[in-house]
N, C-alpha and C positions, 0 to 999 in steps of 0.2 A: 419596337418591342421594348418589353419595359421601363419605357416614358409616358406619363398619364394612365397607364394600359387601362385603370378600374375605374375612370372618368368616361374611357371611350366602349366599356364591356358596359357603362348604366345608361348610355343616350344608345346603344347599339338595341339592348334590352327594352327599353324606351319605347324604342319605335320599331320594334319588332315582336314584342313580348307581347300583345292583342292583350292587354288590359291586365295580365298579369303583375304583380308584385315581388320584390325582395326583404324578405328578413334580413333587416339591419340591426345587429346586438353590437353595443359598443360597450367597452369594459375601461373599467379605470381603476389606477394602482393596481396594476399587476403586472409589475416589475417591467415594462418595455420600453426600450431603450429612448433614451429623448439627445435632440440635438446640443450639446452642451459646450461648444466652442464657435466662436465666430468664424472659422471657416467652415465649420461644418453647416452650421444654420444659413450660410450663404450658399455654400455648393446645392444646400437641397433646396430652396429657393431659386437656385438657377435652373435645376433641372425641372421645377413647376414653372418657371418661367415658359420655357423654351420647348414645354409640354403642352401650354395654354396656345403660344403662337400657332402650335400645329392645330390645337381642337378649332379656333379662331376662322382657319384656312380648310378647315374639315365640312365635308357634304353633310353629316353629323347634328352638326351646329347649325346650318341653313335651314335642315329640313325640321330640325326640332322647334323652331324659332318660328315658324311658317305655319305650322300648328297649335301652337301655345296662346294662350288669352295672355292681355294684355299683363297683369298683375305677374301672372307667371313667367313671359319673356324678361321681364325687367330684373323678376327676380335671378333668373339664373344667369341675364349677363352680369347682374353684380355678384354672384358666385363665380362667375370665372373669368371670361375674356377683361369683366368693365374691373374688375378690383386690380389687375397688373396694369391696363391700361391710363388709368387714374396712377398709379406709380408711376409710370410712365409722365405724365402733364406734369404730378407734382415737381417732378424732379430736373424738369425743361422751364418751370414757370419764373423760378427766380434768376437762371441766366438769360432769360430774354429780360426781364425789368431792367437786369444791370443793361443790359446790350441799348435797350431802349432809353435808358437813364444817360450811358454817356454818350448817345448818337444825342439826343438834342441837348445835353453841357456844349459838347465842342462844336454845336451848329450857332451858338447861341452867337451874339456879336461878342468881338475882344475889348479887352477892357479897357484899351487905350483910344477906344472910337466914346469923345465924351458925350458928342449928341446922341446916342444910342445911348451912351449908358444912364444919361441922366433920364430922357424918356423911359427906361425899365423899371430905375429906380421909382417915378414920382406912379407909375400905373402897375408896379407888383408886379409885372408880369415877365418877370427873368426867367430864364429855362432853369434855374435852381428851384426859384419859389413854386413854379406850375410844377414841376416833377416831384419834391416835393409833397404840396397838398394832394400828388397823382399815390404816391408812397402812405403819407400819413391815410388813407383813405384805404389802402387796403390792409395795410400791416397796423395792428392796436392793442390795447390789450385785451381782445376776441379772440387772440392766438392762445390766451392761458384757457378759453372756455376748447378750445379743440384737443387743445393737451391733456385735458382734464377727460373729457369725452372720448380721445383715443386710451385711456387708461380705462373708461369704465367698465370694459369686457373683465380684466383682471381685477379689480376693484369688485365686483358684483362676486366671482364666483369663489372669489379668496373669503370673502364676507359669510358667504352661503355654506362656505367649508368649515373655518375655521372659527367666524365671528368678524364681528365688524374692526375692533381694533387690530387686531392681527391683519385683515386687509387695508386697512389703513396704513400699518406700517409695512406692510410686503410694497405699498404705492410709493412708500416715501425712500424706500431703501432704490429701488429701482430708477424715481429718479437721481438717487446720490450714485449709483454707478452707471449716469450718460447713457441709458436708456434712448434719449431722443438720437444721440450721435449715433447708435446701433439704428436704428430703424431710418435715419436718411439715408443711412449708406446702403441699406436693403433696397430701399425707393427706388434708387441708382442702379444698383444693379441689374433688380427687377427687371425696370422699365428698360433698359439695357440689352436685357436679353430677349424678352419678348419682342422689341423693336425690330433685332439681330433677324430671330428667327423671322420673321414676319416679310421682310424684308431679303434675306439674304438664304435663307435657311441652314438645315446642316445640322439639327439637333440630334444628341445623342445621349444615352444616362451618362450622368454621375455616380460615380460609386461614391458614396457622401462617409461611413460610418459613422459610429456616434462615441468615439472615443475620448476623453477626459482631456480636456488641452492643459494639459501639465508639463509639455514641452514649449521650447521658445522658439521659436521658427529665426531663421533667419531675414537679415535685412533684405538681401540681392542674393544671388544665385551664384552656386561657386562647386565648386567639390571638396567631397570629402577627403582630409587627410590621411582618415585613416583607410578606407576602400577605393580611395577614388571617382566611388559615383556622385555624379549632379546631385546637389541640392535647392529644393526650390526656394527661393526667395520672396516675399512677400509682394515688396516690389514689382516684379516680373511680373506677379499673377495680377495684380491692380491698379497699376500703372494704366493700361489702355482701357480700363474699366471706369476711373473714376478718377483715378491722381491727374492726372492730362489735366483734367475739366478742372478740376477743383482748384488749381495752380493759374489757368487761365481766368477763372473766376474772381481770385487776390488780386492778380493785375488787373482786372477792370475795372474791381473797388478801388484802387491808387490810384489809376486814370480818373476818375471821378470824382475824388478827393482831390486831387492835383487841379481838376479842372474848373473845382470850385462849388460841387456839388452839396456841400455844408453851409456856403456863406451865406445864411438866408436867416431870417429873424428868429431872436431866442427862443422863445415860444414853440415856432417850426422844427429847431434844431431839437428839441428835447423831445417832440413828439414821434421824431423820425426815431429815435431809441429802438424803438419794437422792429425799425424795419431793420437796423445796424447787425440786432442781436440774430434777425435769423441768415442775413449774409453770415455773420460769424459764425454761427452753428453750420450752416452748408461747408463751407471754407475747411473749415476745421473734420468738420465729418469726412469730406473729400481726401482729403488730403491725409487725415492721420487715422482716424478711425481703426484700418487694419494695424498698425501698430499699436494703438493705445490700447486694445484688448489681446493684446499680443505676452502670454504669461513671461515674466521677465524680460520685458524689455528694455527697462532702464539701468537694468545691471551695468556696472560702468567696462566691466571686465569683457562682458561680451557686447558692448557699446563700440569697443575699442577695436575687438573681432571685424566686424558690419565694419566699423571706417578701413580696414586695412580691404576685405574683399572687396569692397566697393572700389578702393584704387587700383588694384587690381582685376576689376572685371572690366574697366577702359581704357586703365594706359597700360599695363604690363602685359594680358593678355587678353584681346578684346573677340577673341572664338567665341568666345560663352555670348559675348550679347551680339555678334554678328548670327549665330546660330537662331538665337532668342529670337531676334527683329524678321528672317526670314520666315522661322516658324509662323510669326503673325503674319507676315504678307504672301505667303503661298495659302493661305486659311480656305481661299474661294476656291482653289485644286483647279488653276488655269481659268480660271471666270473675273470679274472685275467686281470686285466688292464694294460695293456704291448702288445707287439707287435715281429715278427721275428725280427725285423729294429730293435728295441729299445733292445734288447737281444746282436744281434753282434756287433751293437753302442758299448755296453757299454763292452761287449768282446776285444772289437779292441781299445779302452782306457786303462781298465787294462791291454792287452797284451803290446802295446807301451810302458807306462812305467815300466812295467816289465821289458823288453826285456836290455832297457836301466839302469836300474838299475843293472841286473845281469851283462851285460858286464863290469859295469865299477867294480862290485865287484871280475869276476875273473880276471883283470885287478889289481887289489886290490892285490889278493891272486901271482899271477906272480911277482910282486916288490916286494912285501913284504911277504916272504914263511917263515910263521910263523906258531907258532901255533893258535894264538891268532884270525888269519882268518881260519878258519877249516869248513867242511862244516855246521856246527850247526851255526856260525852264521850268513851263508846266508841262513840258512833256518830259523833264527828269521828276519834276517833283511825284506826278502821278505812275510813273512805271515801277516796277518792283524793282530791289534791290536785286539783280543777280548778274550782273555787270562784271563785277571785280571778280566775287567768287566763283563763277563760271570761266571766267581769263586764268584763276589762279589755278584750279582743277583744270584745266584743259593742259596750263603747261607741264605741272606736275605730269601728266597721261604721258604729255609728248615723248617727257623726259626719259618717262621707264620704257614706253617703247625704245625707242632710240636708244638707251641703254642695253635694252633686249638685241635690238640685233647685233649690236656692234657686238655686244657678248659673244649673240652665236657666228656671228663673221671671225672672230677672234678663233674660236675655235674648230670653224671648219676649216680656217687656213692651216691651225698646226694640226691637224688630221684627228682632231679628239673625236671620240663616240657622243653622241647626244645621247643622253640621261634618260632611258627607257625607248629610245626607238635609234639604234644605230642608222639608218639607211636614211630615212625621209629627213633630210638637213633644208630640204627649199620649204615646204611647208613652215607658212606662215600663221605660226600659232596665235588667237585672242593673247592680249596679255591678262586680263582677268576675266576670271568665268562668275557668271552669278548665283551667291553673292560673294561680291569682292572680297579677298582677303581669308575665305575662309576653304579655298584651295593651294596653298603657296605663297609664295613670294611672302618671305619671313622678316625680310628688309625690311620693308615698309608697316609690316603690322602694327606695331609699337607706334609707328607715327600719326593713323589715325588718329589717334587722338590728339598730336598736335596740330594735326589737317582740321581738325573738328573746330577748334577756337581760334584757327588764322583765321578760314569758312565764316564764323561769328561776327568775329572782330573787322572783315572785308563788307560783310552787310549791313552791319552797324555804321560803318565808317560811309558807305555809298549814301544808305537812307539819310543820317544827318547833315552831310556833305549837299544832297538833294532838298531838302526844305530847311538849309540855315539861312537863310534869307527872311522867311519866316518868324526865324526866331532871333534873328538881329532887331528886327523890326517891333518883336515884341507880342507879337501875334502864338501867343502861347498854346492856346485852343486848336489853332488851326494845324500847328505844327506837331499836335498830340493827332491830332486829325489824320496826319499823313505818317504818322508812328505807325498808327492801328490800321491805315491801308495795304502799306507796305508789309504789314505781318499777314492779312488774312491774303494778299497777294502772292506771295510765298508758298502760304500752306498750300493755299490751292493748286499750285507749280509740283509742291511736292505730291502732292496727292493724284496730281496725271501722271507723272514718272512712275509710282507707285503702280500705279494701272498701267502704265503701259510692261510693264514689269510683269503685275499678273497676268493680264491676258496673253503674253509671248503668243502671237499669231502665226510661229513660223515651226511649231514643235512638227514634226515629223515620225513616220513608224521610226524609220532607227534610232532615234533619243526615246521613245517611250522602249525599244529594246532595250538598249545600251543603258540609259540611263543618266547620259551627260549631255548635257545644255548642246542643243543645234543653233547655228549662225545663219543666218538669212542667206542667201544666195549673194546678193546685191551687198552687205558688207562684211564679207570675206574678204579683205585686206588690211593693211596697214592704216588708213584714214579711219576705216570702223574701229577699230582699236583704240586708237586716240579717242575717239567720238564716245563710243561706248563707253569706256573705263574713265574717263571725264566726268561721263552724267553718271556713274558707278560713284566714285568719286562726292559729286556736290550730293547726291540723294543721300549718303549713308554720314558725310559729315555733318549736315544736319538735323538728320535721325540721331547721331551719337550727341550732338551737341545737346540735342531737345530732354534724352535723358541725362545726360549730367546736368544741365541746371538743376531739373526737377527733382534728381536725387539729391542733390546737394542742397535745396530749400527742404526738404523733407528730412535730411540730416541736422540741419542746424536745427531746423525747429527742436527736437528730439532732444540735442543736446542739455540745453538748461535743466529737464528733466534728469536725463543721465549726473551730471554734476552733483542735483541736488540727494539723488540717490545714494553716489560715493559720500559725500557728505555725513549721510545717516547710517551709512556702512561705518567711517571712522569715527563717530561719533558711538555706536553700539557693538559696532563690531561685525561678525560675520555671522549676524540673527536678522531677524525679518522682525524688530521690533519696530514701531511707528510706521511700518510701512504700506500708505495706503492704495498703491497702485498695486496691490495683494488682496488688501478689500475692494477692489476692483473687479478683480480678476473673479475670486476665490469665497467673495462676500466674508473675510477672515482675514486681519493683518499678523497673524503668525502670536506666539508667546506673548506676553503683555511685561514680563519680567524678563531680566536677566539670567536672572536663578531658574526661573521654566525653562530659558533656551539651551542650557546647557546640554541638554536629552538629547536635542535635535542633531542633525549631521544634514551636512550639504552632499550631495552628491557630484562630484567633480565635473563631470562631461556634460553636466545637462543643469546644473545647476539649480537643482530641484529638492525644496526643502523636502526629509520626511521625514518620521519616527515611525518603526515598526509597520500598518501596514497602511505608510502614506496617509494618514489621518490629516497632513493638514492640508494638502492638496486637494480632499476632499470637504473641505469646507469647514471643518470642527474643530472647538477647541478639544485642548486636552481633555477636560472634565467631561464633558459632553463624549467624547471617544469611549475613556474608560469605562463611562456611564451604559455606552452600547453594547459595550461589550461585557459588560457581567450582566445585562437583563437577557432574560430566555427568549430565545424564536420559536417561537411552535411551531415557524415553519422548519427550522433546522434542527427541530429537538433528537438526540440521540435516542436510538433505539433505546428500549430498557433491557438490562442486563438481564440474561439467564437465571433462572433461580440456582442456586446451587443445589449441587446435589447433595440429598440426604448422607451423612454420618451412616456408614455402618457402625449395627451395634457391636458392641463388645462382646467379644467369646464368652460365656458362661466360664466361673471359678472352676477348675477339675476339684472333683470328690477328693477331700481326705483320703489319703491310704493309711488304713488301724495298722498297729503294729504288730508284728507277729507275737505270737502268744508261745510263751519259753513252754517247752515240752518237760515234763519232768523227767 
């Protein structure tokens, strides 16, 4: 119910309607509401998303498709299912190039094998120059004629409106406020959601509204000081959306850069430009996009805000993001949120870099028949990292159980009451219910997050501990090789715990009564305890660890901006002069004088210039405001006044009275 409703009432009519038609009158400029903030035009884009995956999966769409000539099928699946699904590829197309770009850098021979590399050099054919001319070949400057072409829709009807220059500069203004960074990050989503639903299901409306975004959202998610309730953070809502990818995305270009994927002839290197610029546009749209259209963001005052809740949503108190990260992983309501695709995807990633990594180590073991390559250390080199931090998380478990009971042994020997159930002292309680930490045991909360960067620092240290052999040796490629094994090895680790998480196969009537997590039959004791709250434990310090890097590169980046803001604050003071992340926002950088800003006033709490009634919020200068305001609206013209009522006349003069006449 009202998702798609009027797409699925015209293929209903369609093919139900015996040949009948609909009067379709559409109006324009008459005052109805349009999308005017970047979350807004995203929420309703998700809800078309995730409206399309169902018409997609609809009897609807089969049957209309089945009947249609050829000209007409094509066209309505480019009206619906093909235009999000195309979002969709676009937005998958540049992290497979990278994926395919440093799977053959680090396949390629190392650099310190001279007969290989002299053979590369004299026949061109290095995995830099062929990837390369694979790059130069699709990315050119044919990317300005598609840029151009997706603007011509806007271009044609601004033209048709208001005249050719005026669309001309509505094209040019549009791209000076990162236009393309708005619409990859839609791509993303898009393709995002549709995929979701298509796959996973679960669609439901967005209430989108279309209110003015003259507020500044926060960075992360916190609560109000002054009511107490949550606040949503930007972060939170886009992080599993698009920041994840985007951040994974910068590290692949470094690996690739690192791996050698620039050293190829001049000529090549300068042509590769067009392909640099649109990883950089992706990267950058990924990753900042929702901040950089975000109305004051760079204020340095509430820059400073966002860095204090941010330490405070991980190490002080980390409820808020243990609540957050459950919300996403109960999403499927007891199902496994994954897919066959999503299973051999990620099968067919760790197998590639496997495959290349073990060649080049019995390659390894052939030059160099030592002992020192024997098969134990390709069986550390190739196993994931989770050795140390699994020992580390397991003792921490041990510990607090074992603390737990000695506590309650402590206490039932001096005859104390146990804390909500006097009687039952034998029962052997879980030590943590899921998710950890966000029932009790107050001890520990706080340390999560130093559990999160021991967890870090333990995997980091096993992995390079595991292939420094490799990089004694020099073999750089190969040992970037067993970098990126070991990581997609992990996620996938993390990603069955995950699941095994959602699907909890053991819920029972009484937990869906009661409402509190049931224990399997078989570890109800002390060993599940430890076991449990261990893998409790490694799954959630790596989840925590995964967002603080990512917030914290999403931070810095931000910062240079924020500095150069304060800057222009001291330099003019507490006006919105020079300020172009205003004409950003607002297509208006505020006052152009000094002397104009005087009028203005900040408003404290929200930090939101205005004059009277928010005139620059709304996009205008001064002139142009007053200008709106002394011309007439017809449509709001004031009734005409009354006529007045007529003057009565004046009373008529009374007659003279003669005077009497004296009597003789």
């Amino acid at each position: 119910v009202n998702l798609s409703e009027d797409i699925f009432a015209g293929m209903d009519f369609t093919l139900r309607g015996n040949g009948r038609t609909i009067q379709h009158s559409e109006y324009f400029h008459v005052s109805k509401g349009r999308d005017m903030g970047f979350g807004a035009v995203l929420g309703f884009f998700s809800k078309l998303s995730a409206g399309t995956g169902e018409q997609i999966l609809s009897r609807q769409t089969t049957r209309l498709m089945e009947h249609m000539w050829m000209p007409e099928m094509l066209t309505f699946f480019y009206a619906h299912g093909g235009f999000y699904l195309s979002n969709f590829l676009v937005s998958k197309g540049i992290p497979l190039l990278v994926f395919m770009w440093l799977l053959v850098l680090l396949n390629d021979a190392e650099s310190n094998f001279e007969a290989f590399d002299a053979q590369s050099l004299a026949e061109d054919t290095s995995a830099a120059s062929v990837m390369a001319r694979l790059l130069i070949s699709q990315f050119g400057w044919i990317m300005v004629v598609f840029l151009i072409a997706g603007m011509a829709p806007l271009l044609f009807e601004t033209t048709f409106q208001t005249g050719f220059y005026p669309g001309v500069k509505r094209a040019l203004i549009t791209l000076a406020t990162l236009s393309p960074l708005h619409f990859i990050f839609q791509a993303k989503l898009i393709g995002t959601y549709v995929t979701n639903e298509l796959i996973y299901g679960g669609a439901k409306y967005v209430a989108t509204g279309r209110g003015l975004p003259i507020e500044r959202r926060s960075f992360i998610s916190h609560e109000s000081p002054q009511t107490g309730k949550p606040i949503a953070g930007l972060y939170n809502e886009y992080a599993p959306l698009a920041i994840y990818d985007g951040v994974e995305l910068f590290a692949g270009c470094l690996l690739a850069m690192q791996a050698g994927g620039l050293d190829v002839e001049e000529a090549t290197r300068e042509a590769l430009v067009w392909w640099m610029i649109a990883l950089f546009m992706n990267v950058l749209s990924w990753c900042f996009a929702p901040f950089v259209f975000n109305p004051y963001q760079f204020d340095w005052k509430s820059y400073k805000e966002d860095v204090y809740h941010w330490a405070n949503y991980f190490k002080d108190k980390p409820e808020p993001w243990l609540d957050w990260y459950k919300s996403g992983l109960n999403a499927g309501k007891g199902e496994v949120r994954t897919s066959p695709t999503a299973v051999v995807f990620s099968l067919v990633i760790v197998g590639a870099w496997y495959t290349s990594l073990i060649n080049k180590m019995h390659l390894l073991q052939s030059v160099f028949p030592s002992d020192s390559y024997n098969v134990f250390i390709q069986l550390f080199v190739v196993l994931p990292p989770v050795g140390m931090s699994g020992a580390l998380c397991l003792a921490v478990s041990a510990l607090l159980v074992t603390g737990e009971v000695l506590l309650q042994t402590y206490h039932r020997c001096r005859g104390h009451p146990r804390e909500g159930n006097d009687a039952d002292w034998g029962e052997a309680p879980r030590l943590i219910e899921w998710p950890s930490a966000s029932k009790g045991h107050d001890v520990w909360r706080p340390r999560l997050f130093l559990m999160a960067f021991a967890v870090g620092l333990f995997d980091i240290g096993e992995a390079v501990w595991a292939l420094f052999q490799l990089l004694r040796i020099g073999w750089t490629k190969s040992f970037l090789a067993g970098i990126v094994l070991k990581y997609t090895e992990v996620t996938m680790l993390l990603s069955l715990v995950e699941s095994f998480y959602q699907l909890k196969p053991w819920y029972d009537e009484e937990e869906q009564a009661t409402g509190q997590e049931a224990v399997p039959p078989c570890l109800n004791n002390r060993l599940a305890d430890v076991l449990l709250s261990a893998l409790d434990f490694w799954l959630l310090s790596h989840r925590m660890l995964r967002d603080i890097v990512v917030s914290s590169f999403v931070l810095l980046g931000l910062l240079p901006f924020a500095l150069l803001d304060k800057l222009r604050s001291s330099l003019f003071g507490q006006t919105n002069i020079c300020n172009l992340h205003n004409y950003l926002i607002f297509r208006n950088t505020g006052p152009s004088t000094a002397a104009a800003a005087t009028d203005w006033q900040i408003i404290p709490d929200s930090g939101v210039a205005a004059q009277e009634d928010n005139m620059y919020v709304l996009g205008v200068t001064e002139r142009e405001w007053r200008r709106q305001q002394e011309r007439p609206n017809p449509l709001l013209a004031p009734e005409p006044a009354p006529a007045p009522a007529p003057e009565p006349a004046p009373a008529p003069a009374p007659l003279p009275v003669p005077a009497p006449v004296p009597v003789p």
